[in-house]
C-alpha positions in Angstrom: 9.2 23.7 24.4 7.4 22.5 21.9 6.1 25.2 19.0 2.4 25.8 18.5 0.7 24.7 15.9 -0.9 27.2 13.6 -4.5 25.8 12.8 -4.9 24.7 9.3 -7.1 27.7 7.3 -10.4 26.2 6.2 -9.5 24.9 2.8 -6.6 22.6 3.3 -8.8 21.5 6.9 -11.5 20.2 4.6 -8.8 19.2 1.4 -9.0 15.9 0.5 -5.5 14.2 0.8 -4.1 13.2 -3.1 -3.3 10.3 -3.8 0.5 9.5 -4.3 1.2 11.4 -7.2 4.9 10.2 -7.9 6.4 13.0 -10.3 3.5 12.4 -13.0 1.5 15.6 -14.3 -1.8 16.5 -12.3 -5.3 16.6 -13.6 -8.2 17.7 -11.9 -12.1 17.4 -13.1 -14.3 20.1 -11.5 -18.1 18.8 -12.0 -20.5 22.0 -11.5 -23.9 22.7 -11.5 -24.4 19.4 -9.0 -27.4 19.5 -6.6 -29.8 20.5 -8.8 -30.6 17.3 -11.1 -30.5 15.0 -8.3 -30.2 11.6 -10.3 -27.5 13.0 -12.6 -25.5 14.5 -9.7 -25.7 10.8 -7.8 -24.2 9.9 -11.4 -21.7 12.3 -10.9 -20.7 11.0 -7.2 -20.5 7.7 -8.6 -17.8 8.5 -10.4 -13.9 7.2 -9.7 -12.6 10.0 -8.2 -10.9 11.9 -6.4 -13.1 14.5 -8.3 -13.7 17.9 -7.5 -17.7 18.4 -7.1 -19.8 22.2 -7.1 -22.1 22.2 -5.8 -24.9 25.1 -6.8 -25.6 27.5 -3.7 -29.4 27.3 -4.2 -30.0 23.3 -4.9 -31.9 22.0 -2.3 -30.7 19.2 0.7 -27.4 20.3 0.1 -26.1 18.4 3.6 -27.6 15.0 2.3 -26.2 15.6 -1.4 -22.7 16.8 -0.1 -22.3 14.4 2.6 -22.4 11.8 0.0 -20.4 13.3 -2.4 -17.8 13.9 0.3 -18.3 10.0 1.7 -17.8 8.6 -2.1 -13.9 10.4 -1.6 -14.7 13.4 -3.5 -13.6 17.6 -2.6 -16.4 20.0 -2.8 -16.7 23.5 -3.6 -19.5 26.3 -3.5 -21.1 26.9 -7.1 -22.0 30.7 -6.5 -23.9 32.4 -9.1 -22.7 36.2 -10.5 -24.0 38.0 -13.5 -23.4 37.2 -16.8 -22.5 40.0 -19.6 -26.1 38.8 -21.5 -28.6 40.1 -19.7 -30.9 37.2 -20.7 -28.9 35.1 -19.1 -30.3 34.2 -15.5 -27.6 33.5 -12.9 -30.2 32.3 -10.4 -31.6 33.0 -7.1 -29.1 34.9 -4.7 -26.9 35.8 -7.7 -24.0 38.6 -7.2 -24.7 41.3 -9.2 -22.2 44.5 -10.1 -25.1 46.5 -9.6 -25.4 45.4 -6.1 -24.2 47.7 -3.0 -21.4 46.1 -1.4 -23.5 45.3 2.1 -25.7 43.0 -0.1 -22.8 41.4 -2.3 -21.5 40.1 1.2 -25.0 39.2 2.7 -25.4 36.9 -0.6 -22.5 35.7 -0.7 -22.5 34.7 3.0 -26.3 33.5 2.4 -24.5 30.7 0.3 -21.6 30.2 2.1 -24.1 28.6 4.8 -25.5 26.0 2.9 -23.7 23.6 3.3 -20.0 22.7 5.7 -17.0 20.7 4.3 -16.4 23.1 0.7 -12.7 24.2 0.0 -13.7 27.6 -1.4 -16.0 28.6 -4.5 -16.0 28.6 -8.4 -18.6 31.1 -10.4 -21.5 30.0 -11.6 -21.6 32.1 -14.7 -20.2 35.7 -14.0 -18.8 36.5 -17.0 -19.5 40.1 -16.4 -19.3 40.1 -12.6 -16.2 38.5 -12.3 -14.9 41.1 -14.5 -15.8 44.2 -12.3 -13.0 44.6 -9.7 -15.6 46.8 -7.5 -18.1 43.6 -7.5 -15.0 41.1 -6.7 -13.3 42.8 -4.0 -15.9 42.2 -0.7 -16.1 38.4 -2.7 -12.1 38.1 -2.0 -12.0 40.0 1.3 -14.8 37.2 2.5 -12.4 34.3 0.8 -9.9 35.6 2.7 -11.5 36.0 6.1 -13.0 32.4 5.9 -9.6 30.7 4.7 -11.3 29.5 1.4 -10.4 28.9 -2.0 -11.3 31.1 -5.5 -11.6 28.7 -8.8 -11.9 31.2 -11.8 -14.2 29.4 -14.2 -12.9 31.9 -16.9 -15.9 32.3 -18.1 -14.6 35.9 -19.7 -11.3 36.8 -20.7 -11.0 39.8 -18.9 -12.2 38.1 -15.3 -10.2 40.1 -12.6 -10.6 36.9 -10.6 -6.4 35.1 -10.3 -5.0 39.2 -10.0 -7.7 40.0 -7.5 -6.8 37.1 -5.4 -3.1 37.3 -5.0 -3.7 41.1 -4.7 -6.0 39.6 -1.5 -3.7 36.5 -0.6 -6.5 34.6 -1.6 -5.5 30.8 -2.0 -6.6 30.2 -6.0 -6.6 28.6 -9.5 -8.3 29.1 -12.8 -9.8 26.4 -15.5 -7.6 25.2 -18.4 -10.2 23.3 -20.3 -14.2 23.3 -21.0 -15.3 19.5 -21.7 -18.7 20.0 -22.5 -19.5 23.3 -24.6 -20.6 20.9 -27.1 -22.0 18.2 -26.1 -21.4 15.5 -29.0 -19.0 12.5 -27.6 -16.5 13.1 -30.3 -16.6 17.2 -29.1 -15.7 16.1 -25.2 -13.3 13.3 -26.3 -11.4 15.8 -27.7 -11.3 18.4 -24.9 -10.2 15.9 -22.8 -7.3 14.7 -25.2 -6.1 18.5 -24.3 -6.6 18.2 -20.9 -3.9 15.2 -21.2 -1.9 17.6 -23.8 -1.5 20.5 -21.3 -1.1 18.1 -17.8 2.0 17.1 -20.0 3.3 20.2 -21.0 2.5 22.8 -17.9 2.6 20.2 -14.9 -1.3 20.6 -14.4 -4.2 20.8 -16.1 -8.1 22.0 -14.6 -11.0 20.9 -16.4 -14.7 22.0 -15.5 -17.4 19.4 -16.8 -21.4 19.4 -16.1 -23.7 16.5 -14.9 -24.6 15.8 -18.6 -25.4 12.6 -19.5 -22.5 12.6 -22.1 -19.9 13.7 -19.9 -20.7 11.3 -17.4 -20.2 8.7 -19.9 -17.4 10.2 -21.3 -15.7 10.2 -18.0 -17.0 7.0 -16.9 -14.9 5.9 -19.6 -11.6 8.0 -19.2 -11.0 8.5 -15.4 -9.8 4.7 -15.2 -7.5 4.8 -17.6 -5.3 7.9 -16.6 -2.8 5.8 -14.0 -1.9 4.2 -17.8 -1.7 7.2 -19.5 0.9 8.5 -16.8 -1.2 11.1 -15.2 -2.6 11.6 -11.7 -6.5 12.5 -10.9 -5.9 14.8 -7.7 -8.5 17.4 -6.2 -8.5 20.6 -6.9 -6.6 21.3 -3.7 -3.4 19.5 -4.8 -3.7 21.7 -8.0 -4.2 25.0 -5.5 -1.2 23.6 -4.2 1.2 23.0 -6.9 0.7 25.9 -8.7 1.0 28.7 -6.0 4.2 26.7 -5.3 5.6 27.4 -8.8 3.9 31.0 -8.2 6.1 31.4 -5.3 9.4 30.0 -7.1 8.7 32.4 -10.1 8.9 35.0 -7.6 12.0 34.3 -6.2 
């Protein structure tokens, strides 16, 4: 008799499949921010992908935008905005908040979980002082959990309780490597993404998070073709998920 098959949890149902990677290190380019600046983020989708696109919870016609996005080859993911430690910084309508009760972290989170279908999991959209409060985090990973979804850490603090918190909660997850666009000069992102190459090479993967700016487009426009030469693999961030909770797993052993 034939064993049954276990369904797939959400974020490997809606993965998109890698291409052949042979044995060569694995980059993956997480655009966030999309869905706001509607002509840059159809920039973005143009793109040569398999790129990883977030997209942010309150943009409007998600469906259209992420449909397209998910027809030009590319993964998505849920841009969800948390606090930030300066409190002139504005995380945006819906935003999780520490100061929050844990009822309404869950009904905001869950407000922008139903935006839009066909994500593999969330990335923070700032958060630098949200992701950081364990108290804030856990309903966040419990919710992660229940839905079968991925957590990308954007590390956008050094003290983010984001990677423990998830394998505390089995939560499927990665974290960013490299920022490409803090400054925004072409010479400033050429050289970020030199050491995105630099650490695919040297750890096996690498994660970089860009924006819809005009000179990361171009940058990218630029660099994405040429990686096949340069001996790497573009993947989405689901391969990456993959791989690394793999070598998680053989660490362990």
């Amino acid at each position: 008799m034939p064993r049954p098959e276990w369904p797939k949890p959400t974020w490997l149902r809606y993965a998109v499949p890698a291409p052949p990677t042979g044995n060569r290190p694995l980059v993956t380019i997480v655009l966030d921010d999309l869905g706001l600046d509607r002509a840059r983020t159809a920039e973005a989708i143009r793109l040569s992908g398999p790129l990883t696109l977030s997209f942010m919870t309150y943009a409007s016609e998600l469906p259209t935008q992420t449909q397209a996005a998910r027809r030009a080859g590319h993964e998505l993911l849920l841009h969800v905005p948390m606090e930030a430690v300066d409190r002139q910084a504005d995380p945006g309508p819906h935003g999780l908040f520490t100061a929050l009760s844990r009822d309404e972290i869950i009904e905001r989170l869950r407000w922008g979980l139903g935006r839009f279908d066909g994500f593999i999991g969330i990335n923070n959209h700032m958060g630098s002082k949200f992701t950081s409060d364990e108290r804030g985090m856990a309903p966040v990973m419990e919710e992660l959990r229940t839905r079968g979804l991925v957590f990308l850490d954007s590390r956008t603090s050094p003290s983010s309780a984001g990677v423990r918190l998830a394998i505390t909660y089995g939560v499927p997850h990665a974290a960013r490597d490299v920022f490409l666009d803090d400054d925004q000069t072409p010479a400033a992102i050429a050289k970020e993404l030199a050491r995105v190459e630099q650490l695919a090479r040297q750890h096996g993967s690498a994660i970089a998070i860009g924006h819809p700016h005009d000179a990361t487009i171009a940058a990218l426009q630029a660099w994405l073709p040429l990686l096949g030469e340069k001996g790497l693999a573009l993947v989405p961030l689901s391969a990456v998920v993959q791989h690394r909770m793999t070598e998680e797993t053989a660490a362990k052993r």
